[in-house]
C-alpha positions in Angstrom: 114.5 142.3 119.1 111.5 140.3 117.9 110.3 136.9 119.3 110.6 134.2 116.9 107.6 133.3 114.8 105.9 129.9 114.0 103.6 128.9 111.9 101.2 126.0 113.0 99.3 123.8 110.4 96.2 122.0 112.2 96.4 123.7 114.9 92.7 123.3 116.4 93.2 120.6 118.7 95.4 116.9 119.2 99.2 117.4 118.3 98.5 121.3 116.6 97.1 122.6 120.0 99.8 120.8 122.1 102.5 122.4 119.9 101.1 125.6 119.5 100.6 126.3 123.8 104.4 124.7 124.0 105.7 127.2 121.9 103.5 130.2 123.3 105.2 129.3 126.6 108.7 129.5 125.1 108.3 133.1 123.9 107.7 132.3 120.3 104.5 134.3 118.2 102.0 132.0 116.6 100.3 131.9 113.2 97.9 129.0 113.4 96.5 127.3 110.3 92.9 125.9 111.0 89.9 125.2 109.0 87.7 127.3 111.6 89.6 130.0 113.0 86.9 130.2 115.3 88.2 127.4 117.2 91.0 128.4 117.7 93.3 126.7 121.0 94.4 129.7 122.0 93.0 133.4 122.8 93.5 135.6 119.7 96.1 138.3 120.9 98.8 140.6 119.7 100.8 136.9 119.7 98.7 134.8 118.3 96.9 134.9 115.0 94.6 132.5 113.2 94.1 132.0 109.8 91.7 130.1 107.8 93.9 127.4 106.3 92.1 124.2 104.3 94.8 121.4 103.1 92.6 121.2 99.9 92.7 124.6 98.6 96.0 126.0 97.5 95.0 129.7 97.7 94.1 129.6 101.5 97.7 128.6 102.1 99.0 131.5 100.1 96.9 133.8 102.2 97.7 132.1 105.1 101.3 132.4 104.3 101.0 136.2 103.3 98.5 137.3 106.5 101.4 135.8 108.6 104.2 138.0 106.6 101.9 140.9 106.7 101.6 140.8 110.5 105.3 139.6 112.1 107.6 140.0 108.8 109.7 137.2 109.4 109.3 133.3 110.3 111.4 131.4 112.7 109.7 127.7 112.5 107.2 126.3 110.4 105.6 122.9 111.8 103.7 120.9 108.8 100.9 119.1 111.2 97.7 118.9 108.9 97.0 115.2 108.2 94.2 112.9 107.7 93.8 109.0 108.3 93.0 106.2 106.3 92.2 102.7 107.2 92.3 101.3 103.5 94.5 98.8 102.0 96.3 99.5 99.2 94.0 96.6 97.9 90.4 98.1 98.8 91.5 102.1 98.3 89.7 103.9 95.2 91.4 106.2 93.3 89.4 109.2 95.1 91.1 107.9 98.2 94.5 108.0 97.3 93.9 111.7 95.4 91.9 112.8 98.5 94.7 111.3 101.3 97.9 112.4 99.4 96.2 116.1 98.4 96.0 116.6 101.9 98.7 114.4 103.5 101.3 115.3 100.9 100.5 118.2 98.4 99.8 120.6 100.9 102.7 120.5 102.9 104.7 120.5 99.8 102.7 124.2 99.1 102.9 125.4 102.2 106.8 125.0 102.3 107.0 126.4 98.7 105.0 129.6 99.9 106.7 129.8 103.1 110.6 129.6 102.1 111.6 133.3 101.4 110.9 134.1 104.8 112.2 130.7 106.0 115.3 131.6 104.4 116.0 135.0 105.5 116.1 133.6 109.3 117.1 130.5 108.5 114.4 129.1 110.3 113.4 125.2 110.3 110.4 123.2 109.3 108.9 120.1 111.4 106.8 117.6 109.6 104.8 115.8 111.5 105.2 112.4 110.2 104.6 108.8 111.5 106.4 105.8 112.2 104.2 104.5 109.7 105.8 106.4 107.1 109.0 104.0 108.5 106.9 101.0 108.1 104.0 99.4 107.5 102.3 97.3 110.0 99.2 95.8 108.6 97.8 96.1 105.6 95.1 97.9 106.8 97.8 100.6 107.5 98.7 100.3 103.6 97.4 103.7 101.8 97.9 105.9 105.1 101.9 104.6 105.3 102.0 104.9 101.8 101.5 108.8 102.3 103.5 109.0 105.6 106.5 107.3 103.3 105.8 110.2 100.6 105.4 112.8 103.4 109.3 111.5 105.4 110.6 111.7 101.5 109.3 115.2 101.4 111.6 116.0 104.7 114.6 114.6 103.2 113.9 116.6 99.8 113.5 120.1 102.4 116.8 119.2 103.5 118.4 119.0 100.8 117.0 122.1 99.2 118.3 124.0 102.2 121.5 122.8 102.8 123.4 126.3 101.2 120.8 128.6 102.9 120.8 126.8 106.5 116.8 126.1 106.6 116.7 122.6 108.3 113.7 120.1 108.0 112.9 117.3 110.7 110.9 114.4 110.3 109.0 113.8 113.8 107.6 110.4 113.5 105.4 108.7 115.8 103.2 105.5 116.9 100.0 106.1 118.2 99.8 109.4 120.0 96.3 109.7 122.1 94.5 112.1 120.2 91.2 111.8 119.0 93.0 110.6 115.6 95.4 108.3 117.7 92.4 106.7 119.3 90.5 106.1 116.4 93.6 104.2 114.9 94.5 101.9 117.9 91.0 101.5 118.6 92.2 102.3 122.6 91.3 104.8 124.6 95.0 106.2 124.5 95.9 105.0 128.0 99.6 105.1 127.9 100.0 106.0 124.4 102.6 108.9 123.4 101.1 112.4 124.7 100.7 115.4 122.5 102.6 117.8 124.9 105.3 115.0 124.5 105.8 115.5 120.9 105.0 119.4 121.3 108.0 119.1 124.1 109.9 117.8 121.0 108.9 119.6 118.3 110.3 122.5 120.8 113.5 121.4 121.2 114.4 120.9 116.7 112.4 124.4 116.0 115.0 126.3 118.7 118.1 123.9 117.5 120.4 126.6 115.6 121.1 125.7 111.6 124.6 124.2 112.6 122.5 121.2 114.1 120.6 119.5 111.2 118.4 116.6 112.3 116.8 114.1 109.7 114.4 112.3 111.4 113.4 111.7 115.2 111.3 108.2 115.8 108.9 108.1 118.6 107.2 104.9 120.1 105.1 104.9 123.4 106.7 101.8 124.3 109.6 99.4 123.0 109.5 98.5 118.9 112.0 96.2 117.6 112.7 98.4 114.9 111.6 101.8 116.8 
């Protein structure tokens, strides 16, 4: 029987890399999304493939989506991760800003979902999307346009699991605080000393992609410490 297949989005390093070696580890065959498939995490072998993927061009997500096809002929998992930050209110963002954050924040896992649901569906498999608790929300304003996205991108989730409730493809919304990545630094303006690790939400992400389709979990908050909400 063949191992189970995932598909990584931003895979080259923070919560992609952490994800991609936790699945590695638990049997599973990679396909991992990155700008540079040069830097990839992980050594290229007969598990693990990388394929140019760029969250602004539609057409590398389709040839991502096919390479990974071509190669294993069936997917198990796909993990929405690609993201970008944004420290604009929803005062001081431009209209390039929003187009530029949402393209990439929103769009594209929308795409990559579309492209990848045949083969999601034959399994069923499940998708993660990396969310955030700020798409639960919003805790300053200059958190504004980035929770705005997060919001659209948790919406998305919920719209996945409705579209596969008859076929048994499940969608999860993972959503943490800061997480001390290079990103996660740059928005807590720590250095990530006791911050939410990537291998902690990699450990996570784990444990929905294996859950079978009878289990069907909306959305999973994470916080690094105590929230009042979270």
């Amino acid at each position: 029987m063949s191992r189970p297949v995932v598909m990584v989005s931003g895979a080259s390093r923070g919560i992609g890399a952490a994800i991609a070696a936790e699945m590695l580890d638990a049997g599973w065959d990679l396909s991992l999304g990155l700008r540079d498939p040069s830097c990839c995490p992980l050594a290229i072998s007969e598990r693990v493939m990388a394929c140019h993927f760029d969250a602004t061009d539609a057409q590398s997500e389709r040839e991502w989506v096919s390479a990974t096809q071509a190669r294993f002929g069936r997917l198990d998992g796909l993990v929405l991760n690609a993201g970008v930050l944004s420290r604009s209110s929803v005062l001081d963002a431009s209209e390039a800003e929003f187009d530029e954050l949402f393209g990439i924040n929103v769009k594209s896992p929308m795409r990559l979902a579309q492209a990848a649901w045949p083969m999601l569906e034959q399994g069923p498999g499940r998708i993660v999307t990396i969310a955030s608790l700020s798409g639960k929300r919003v805790k300053s304003a200059g958190a504004g346009l980035y929770a705005m996205s997060k919001f659209a991108v948790v919406g998305l989730t919920h719209a996945l699991r409705q579209a596969g409730r008859d076929s048994g493809v499940r969608a999860t919304a993972i959503c943490p605080s800061f997480v001390a990545t290079d990103m996660g630094r740059r928005a807590s303006g720590t250095d990530g000393s006791g911050k939410t690790r990537p291998e902690d939400i990699a450990r996570i992400t784990r444990t929905v992609l294996e859950l079978p389709s009878s289990a069907s979990v909306a959305e999973i908050p994470v916080h690094w410490d105590v929230e009042d909400c979270f």
